[in-house]
N, C-alpha and C positions, 0 to 999 in steps of 0.2 A: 464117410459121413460128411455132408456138406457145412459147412462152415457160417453160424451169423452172422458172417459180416458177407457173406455171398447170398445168403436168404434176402439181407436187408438191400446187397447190390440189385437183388432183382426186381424186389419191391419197388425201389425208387424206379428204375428203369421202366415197370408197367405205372406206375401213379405218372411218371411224367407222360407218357404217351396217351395216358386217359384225357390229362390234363390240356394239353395243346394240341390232341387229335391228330396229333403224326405216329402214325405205326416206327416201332421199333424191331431189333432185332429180338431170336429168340432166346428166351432164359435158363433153355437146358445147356448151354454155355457155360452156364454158374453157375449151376444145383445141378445139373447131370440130366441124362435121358430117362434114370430110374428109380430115381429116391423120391420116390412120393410122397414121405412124412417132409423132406423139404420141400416139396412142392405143395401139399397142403398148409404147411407154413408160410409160405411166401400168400398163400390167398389168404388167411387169416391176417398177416400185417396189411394186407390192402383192404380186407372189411373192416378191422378194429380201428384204422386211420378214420374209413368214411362215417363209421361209428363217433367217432370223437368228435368229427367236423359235425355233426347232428342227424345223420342216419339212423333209420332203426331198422332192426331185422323182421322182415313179415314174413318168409319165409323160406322153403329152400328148391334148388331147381337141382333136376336129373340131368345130367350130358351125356351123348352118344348112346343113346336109349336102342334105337333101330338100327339094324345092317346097314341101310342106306347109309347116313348120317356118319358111323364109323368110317364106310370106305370114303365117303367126302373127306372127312380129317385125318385118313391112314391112322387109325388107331382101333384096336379091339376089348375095349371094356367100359364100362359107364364108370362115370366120375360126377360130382354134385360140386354146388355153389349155392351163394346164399342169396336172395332176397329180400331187396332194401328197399324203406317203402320210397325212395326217391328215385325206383327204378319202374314204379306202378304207373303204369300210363294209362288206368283202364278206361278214362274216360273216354278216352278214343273207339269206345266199346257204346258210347251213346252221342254220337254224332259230332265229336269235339278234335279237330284235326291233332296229330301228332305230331311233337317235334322232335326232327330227325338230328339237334343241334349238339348233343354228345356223344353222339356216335363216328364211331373211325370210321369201319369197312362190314356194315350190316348183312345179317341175310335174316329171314325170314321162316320160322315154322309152324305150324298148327298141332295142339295138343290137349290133351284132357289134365286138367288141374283138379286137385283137392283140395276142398277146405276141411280141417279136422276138428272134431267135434271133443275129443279129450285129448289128452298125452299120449304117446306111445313111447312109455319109459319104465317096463316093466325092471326089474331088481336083475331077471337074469333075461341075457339073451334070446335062450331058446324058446321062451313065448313071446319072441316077434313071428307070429305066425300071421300066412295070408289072413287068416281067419281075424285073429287081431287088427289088424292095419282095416279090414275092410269094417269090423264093427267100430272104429275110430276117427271113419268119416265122415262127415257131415252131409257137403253132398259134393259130388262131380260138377266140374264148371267145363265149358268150352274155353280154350287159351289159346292167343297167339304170342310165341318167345318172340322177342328180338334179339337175335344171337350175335353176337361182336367180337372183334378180336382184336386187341391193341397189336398184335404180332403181324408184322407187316406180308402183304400178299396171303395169309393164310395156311403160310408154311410152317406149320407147329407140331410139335410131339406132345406126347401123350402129358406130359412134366410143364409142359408150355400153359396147356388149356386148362390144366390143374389149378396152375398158378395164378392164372388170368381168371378166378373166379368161374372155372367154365364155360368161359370164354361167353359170357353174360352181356347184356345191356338192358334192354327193358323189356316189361311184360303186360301182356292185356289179358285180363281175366271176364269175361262174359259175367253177366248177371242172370242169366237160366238157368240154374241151378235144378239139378237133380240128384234126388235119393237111389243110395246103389238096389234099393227094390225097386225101383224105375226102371232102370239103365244098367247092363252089364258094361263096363269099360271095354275088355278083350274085343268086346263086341261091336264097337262103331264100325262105321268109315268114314274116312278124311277124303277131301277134295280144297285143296288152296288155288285160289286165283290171284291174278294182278291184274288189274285192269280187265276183266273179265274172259282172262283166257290161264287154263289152268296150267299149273306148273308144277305142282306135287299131288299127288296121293297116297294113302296107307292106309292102315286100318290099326285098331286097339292091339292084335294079335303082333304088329310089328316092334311095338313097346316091350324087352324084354316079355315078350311070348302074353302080356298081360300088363296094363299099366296097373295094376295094383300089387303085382309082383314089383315093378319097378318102386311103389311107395314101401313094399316089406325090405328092398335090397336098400333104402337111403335108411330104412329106419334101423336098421343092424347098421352099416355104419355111424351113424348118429352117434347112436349107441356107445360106438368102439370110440368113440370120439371124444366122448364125455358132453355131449349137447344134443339130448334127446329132443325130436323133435314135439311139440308143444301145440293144444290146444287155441284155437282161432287161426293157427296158421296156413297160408297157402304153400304147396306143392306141385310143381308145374312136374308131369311125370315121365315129359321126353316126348320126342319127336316122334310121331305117326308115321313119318314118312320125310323126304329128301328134304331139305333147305333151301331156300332160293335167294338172290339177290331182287334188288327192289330200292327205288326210288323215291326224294320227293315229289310229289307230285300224285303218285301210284295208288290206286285204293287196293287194299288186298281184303281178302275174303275167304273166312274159315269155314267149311260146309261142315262138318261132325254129326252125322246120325243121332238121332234123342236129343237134340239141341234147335235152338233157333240159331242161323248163320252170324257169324259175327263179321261184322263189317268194320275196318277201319281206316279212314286216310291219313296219309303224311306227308308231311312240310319239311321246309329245312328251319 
């Protein structure tokens, strides 16, 4: 069992690397390669810190959603992180350049987000059914993550990305929203560009087999968590397809099937 004062050694260790934007080493050093209640600890003292400094939570994100993305990070299971609204860039979603000035070592993905329209905090587990989670959306947004990793070069385990929020940075949520009688999620396809030459593709289907499976599997563990997830919140539900690197300067561009493209540029 990993030790509080190595939870809290690692926390400090990713808050300072947040902080002066120099990657550091990795944290399964000091909470191990497979304790993941320590590793989910360690991301809790880094959200309840940004919490205190004046953060609020808007909502939560899905990690290593798609095959792609796992074999990018050498890991095999989805993991979640939270969403702060001083992580919301969405202006960047209406013509308003982005800055790229807290981030370490960015990449870039395209995904289908949820806004939820009630709780999904039933008494018992077993009615978190797809069935549930899809009648407690609101609607489907188009999203682009900006995925980050204070862990230097990218060289992280499973207990790493845990820790690191998910290996998180910011996020653009589109404003075309649709109703799931609109729009089947499983059902898009994705096309990402940079500067107008494509560098990912995928489709709904690479999302745990369905991104709304992907909103049933965060919402059991929410659940198991004791921090169900809540009404008005956004849900980014994992990656479509591969991640890319990307620059200031760069515009990138989300194509998603049943949506309008999201376009957005960034700055340093």
């Amino acid at each position: 069992m990993t030790s509080q004062d190595a939870i809290s050694a690692a926390v400090e260790r990713l808050a300072d690397a947040q902080r002066t934007r120099v990657p550091c080493a990795p944290v399964r050093d000091l909470i191990g390669a497979d304790d993941l209640p320590a590793a989910y600890a360690v991301q809790q003292g880094l959200v309840q810190a940004r919490i205190a400094a004046g953060a609020a939570v808007v909502g939560r994100k899905i990690g290593a959603t798609s095959k792609a993305v796992q074999d990018q990070l050498g890991v095999d299971q989805p993991d979640f992180g939270y969403l702060l609204d001083d992580m919301d860039v969405s202006h960047g979603a209406r013509g308003e350049p982005v800055s790229m000035r807290t981030l370490v070592q960015p990449r870039v993905e395209a995904e289908v987000a949820f806004r939820l329209a009630t709780d999904i905090a039933p008494d018992d587990e077993a009615d978190i059914t797809i069935e549930a989670v899809r009648a407690a959306v609101d609607v489907a947004l188009p999203a682009l993550e900006i995925v980050d990793s204070r862990i230097a070069d990218w060289k992280i385990g499973f207990t790493d990305t845990v820790a690191d929020n998910a290996s998180s940075g910011l996020f653009v949520v589109g404003e075309d929203g649709k109703a799931l009688a609109e729009l089947e999620p499983r059902d898009v396809e994705m096309s990402l560009t940079v500067n107008g030459e494509e560098r990912s593709a995928g489709n709904g289907a690479a999302c745990l087999g369905d991104p709304l499976e992907a909103l049933r599997w965060l919402a059991v563990q929410a659940h198991r968590f004791g921090d169900p997830l809540r009404a008005g919140q956004v849900v980014l539900s994992g990656a479509l397809g591969p991640f890319v690197p990307f620059a200031p300067g760069d515009r990138v561009v989300a194509s998603i099937s049943g949506f309008a493209p999201l376009t957005v540029d960034f700055e340093e």
